[in-house]
N, C-alpha and C positions, 0 to 999 in steps of 0.2 A: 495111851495118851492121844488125844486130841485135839488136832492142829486146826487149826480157822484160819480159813484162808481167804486173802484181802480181795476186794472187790477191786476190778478195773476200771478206768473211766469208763461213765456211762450206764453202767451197773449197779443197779438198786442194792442198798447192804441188806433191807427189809425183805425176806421173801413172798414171793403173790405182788408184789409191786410194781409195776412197769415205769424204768425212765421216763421223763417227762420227755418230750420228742422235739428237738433243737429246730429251728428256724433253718431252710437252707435256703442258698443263691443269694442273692441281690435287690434289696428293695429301695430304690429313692424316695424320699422325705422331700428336700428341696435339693435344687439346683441354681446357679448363680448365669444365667445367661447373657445379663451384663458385660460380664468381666471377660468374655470372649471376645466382646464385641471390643472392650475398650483395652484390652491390654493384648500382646502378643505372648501368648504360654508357651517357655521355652521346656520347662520338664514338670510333671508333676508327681504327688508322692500322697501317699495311704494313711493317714494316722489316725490312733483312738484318738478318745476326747472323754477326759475326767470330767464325770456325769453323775448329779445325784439320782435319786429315785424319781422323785416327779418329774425330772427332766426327759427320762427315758422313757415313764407312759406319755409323756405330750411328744416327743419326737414319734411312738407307737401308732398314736394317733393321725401322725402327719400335719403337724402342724410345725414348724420353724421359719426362720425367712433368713437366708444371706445377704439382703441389700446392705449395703453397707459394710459388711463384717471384712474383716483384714487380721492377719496374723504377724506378730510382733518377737523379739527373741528380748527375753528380761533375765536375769544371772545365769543363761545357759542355758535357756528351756525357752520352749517358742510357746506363747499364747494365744488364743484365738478372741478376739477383740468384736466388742458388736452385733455378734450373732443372734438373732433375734429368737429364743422358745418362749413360745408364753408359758403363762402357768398353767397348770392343770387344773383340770374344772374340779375333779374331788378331793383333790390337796385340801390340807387344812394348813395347821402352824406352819408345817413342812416347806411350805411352797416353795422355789426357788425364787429369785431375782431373773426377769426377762431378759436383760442384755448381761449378764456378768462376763467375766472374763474366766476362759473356759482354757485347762493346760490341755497340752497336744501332747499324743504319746509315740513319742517317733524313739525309734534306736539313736543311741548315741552316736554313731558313726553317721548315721543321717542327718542326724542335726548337726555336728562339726559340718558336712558336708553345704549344707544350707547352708548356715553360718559365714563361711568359706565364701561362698557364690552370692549372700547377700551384702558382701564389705563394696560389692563391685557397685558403680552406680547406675542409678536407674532400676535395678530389680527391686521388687516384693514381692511378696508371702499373699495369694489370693484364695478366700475358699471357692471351688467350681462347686461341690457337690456334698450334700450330706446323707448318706444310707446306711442300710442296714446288712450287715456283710455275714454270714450264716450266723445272723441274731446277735451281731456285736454294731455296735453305735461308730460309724467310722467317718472320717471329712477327705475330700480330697481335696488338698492344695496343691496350688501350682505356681512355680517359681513365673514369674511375669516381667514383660516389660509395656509400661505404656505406650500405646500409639498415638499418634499425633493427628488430626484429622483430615487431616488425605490419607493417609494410611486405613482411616476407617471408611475413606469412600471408595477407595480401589479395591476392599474386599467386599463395600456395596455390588459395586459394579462387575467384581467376578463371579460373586455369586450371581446377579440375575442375570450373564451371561451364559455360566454353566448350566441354570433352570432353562433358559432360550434353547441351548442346544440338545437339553432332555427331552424337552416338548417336540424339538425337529424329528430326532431319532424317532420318538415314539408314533409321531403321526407316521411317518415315512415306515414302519415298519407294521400298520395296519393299513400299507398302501393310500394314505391320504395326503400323500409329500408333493410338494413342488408346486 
C-alpha cells in the first residue's frame, strides 16, 4: 500500500516545481507625515486591510496617498475612510473605487481594546503608514490626540533646537567648535 504524503507550507505538491519565493522585511508604500505633526500619537497598532486584486497591484506599484484618510468603528469593526489608491492602469471592469471604504483586520481583543480607548474624548483612529510586511498589504494606525497650535510650535522649536545642538556637537567634534 501506498501512502502520499501531504505537502507542508511552502512546498510545491507538483514535482520539478520550485515555490514561488515570498516577499521578505518591510516596504513602505505611503506614509502620513501630517498626522505627526498635527496630532500627538499616544499607541499605535498593525492591521490588514481587505483588498481587492487591483488594489494590491497599484499599492505594488506604490502609488496611494493618506491625506485625508481617518479610521472609523461601524457594527464592531473599524473602517478605514478616505484612503486614496488609484486605479490600476491595466484594470479593466475590475477596477476598484479610488477612495472606498476599506475594513481593517485587527484581532478582536484589539478592537474592544480601541473601542474602549476611543469612548474617551478627544482620541482617533489615524493612518501614519501603509506597507508591505513579508508580502502582506498592512496600515499602521495610531490612536491620536490633536494638538493645539502652540503645541505644534513647541515641537517646532524643539526640533530645530535639537538639529542646533547636532550641528554644535558635530562641528566641535571635527575640532571646528567654539
Amino acid at each position: 500500500m501506498i501512502s502520499a504524503r501531504r505537502p507542508v507550507a511552502g512546498e510545491s505538491i507538483r514535482k520539478g516545481v520550485a515555490p514561488m519565493p515570498r516577499e521578505k522585511g518591510r516596504k513602505v508604500v505611503a506614509s502620513n507625515k501630517k498626522a505627526r505633526h498635527d496630532y500627538a500619537i499616544l499607541d499605535t497598532y498593525e492591521a490588514g486591510m481587505a483588498l481587492t486584486g487591483t488594489e494590491v497591484k497599484s499599492l505594488r506599484a506604490g502609488r496611494a496617498s493618506l491625506v485625508d484618510a481617518f479610521a472609523q468603528e461601524r457594527d464592531g469593526e473599524i473602517y478605514l475612510h478616505a484612503m486614496h489608491i488609484p486605479e490600476y492602469a491595466q484594470g479593466t471592469w475590475t477596477n476598484h473605487e479610488p477612495r472606498r471604504t476599506r475594513k481593517l483586520l485587527l484581532n478582536r481583543l484589539e478592537i474592544d481594546r480601541l473601542l474602549g480607548k476611543l469612548k474617551e474624548s478627544g482620541l482617533t483612529l489615524v493612518p501614519l503608514q501603509v506597507y508591505f510586511s513579508d508580502g502582506w498589504a498592512k496600515v499602521e494606525i495610531g490612536l491620536a490626540r490633536g494638538k493645539k497650535s502652540y503645541d505644534k510650535r513647541q515641537d517646532l522649536a524643539k526640533r530645530d533646537a535639537d538639529r542646533e545642538i547636532a550641528r554644535a556637537v558635530g562641528r566641535r567634534g571635527k575640532g571646528m567648535g567654539e
